[in-house]
N, C-alpha and C positions, 0 to 999 in steps of 0.2 A: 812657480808654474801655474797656470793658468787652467780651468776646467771650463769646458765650453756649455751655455745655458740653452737648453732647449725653449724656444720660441714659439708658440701657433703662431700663424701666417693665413688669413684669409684671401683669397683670392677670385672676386667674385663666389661663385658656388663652390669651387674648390677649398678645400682646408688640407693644409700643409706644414711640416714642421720644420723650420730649418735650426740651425745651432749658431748662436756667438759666442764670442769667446768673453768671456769674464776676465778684466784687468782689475788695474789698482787703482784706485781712486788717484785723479793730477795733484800733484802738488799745491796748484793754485787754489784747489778745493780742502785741503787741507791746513788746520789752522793749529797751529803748535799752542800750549799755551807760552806765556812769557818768563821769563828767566834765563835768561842768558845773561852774563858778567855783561856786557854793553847794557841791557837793557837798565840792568839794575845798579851800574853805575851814574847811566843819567837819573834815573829815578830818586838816585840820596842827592844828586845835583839839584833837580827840582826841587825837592824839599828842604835840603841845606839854604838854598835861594830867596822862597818859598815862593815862587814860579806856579805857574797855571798852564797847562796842555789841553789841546782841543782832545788831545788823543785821548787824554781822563776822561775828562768833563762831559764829552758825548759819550763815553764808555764806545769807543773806535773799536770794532772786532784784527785791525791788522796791527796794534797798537806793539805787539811783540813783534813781527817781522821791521816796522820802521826803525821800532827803539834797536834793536839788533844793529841796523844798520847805523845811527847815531844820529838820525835825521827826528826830529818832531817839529809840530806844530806848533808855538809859545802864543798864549792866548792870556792878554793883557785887558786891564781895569776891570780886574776882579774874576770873580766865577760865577757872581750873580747876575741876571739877566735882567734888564724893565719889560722884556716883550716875552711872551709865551707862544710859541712856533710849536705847529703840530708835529713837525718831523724832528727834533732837536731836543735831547734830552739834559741840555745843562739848565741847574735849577733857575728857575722866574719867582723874583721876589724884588725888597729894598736894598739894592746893593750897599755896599760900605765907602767909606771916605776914596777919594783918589789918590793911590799910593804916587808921590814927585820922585822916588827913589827907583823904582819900578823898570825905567828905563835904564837905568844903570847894571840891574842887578842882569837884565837877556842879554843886554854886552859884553855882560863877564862870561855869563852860560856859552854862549858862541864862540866867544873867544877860546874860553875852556874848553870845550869839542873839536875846536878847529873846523869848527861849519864852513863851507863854501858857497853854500846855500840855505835860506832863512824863508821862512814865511812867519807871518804875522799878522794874527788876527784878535780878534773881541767878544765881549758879550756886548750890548745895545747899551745905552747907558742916555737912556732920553731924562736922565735925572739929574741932568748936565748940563751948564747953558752952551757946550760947543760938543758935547754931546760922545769927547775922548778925543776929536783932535790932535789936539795937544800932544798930549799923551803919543798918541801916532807917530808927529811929529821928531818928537824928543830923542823917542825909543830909536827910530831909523839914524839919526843923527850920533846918540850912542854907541850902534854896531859901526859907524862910518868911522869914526873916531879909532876904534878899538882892533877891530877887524876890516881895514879895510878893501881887501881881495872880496870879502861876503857879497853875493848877491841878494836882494832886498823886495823880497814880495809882500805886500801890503793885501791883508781879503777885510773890507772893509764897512761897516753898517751903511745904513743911506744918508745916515744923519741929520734923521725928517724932512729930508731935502734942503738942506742949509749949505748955498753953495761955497760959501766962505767956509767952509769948515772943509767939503770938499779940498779947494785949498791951500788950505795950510797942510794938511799931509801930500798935495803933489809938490808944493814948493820945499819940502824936506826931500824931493828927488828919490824915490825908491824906484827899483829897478822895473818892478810891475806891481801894476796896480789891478784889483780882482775885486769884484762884487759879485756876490751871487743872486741871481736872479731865481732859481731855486724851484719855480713851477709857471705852468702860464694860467693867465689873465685869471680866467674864470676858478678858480681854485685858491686865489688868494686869501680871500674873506676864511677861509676855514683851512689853509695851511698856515697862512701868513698875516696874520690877521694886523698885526701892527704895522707892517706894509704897505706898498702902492706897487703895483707894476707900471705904472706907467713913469714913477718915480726912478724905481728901478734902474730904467731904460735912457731916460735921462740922465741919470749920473753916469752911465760907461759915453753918453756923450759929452756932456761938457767935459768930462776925465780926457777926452781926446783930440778937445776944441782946446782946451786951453794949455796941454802939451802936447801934444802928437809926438812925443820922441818917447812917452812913456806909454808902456804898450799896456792895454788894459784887457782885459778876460773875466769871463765869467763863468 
């Protein structure tokens, strides 16, 4: 039961009281913490694997309502970052070797949950001469192989602008392809600093010029 809150109310010269009523905070607004038997099943998944989630790695606040549901984010070539982004809290440092097994291990994860839907994303890895490609490539190729009902979203670096690289992860065919463009122009330099927006802007075009059947988002 609800108890109604008295309000002043001005009114030009007039001062008035009326009453509302006091609810319960939405659910939307309401954030459980996480443990629930799904959550913490994919959880010994991920680490049985040893798998990388965006959902961790940014420390995500809905990270238990997704896991609940059996859906995450798999976030590949590593955990370490080359670029430092002001709005992004996975660590910026010398990332480590690139794991060639890696793709193998998200197609078992997938398959194992029985995903229907997959996204897939990275840390930056300008310490690379194709800059994770590859990698992209493989992975997408992996879930085709193992799962293939899965649909297949790629959210992917700019890859300094190297459009071969671009590429080789559309010619591995993922269902959509995503880059985040993440702020405009002038806020780059100090959101984005390893960035270009104009580069940005560029790659959902040529993403579009050179398939148009893969629909790209940002």
């Amino acid at each position: 039961m609800t108890s109604p809150v008295p309000i002043p109310l001005i009114r030009g010269r007039h001062r008035r009281s009326e009453t509302l009523p006091r609810g319960n905070k939405p659910s939307w607004l309401r954030v459980r913490a996480p443990g629930s038997p799904n959550y913490l099943r994919l959880k010994r998944l991920m680490r049985t694997l040893s798998l990388n989630t965006v959902c961790e790695e940014a420390n995500c606040p809905n990270i238990g309502e997704c896991w609940t549901q059996g859906t995450a984010t798999f976030m590949i070539l590593g955990d370490i970052c080359t670029r430092s982004c002001g709005y992004c809290n996975v660590v910026h440092g010398t990332p480590q070797a690139i794991d060639t097994k890696e793709p193998d291990r998200i197609a078992a994860a997938v398959e194992t949950l029985g995903l229907q839907y997959v996204v897939i994303t990275s840390v930056d890895r300008d310490d690379i001469h194709d800059g994770g490609s590859g990698i992209f490539a493989a992975t997408i190729s992996a879930i085709r192989r193992q799962s293939p009902q899965c649909q297949i979203e790629v959210l992917i670096p700019d890859f300094s602008g190297r459009t071969n690289d671009l590429y080789t992860v559309l010619n591995a065919a993922p269902n959509i392809l995503n880059h985040n463009i993440e702020t405009v122009e002038r806020l780059y330099r100090v959101a984005r600093p390893g960035g270009r927006y104009s580069r940005a802007l560029d790659l959902l075009k040529k993403s579009h010029r050179y398939h148009p059947s893969i629909p790209t988002k940002s």
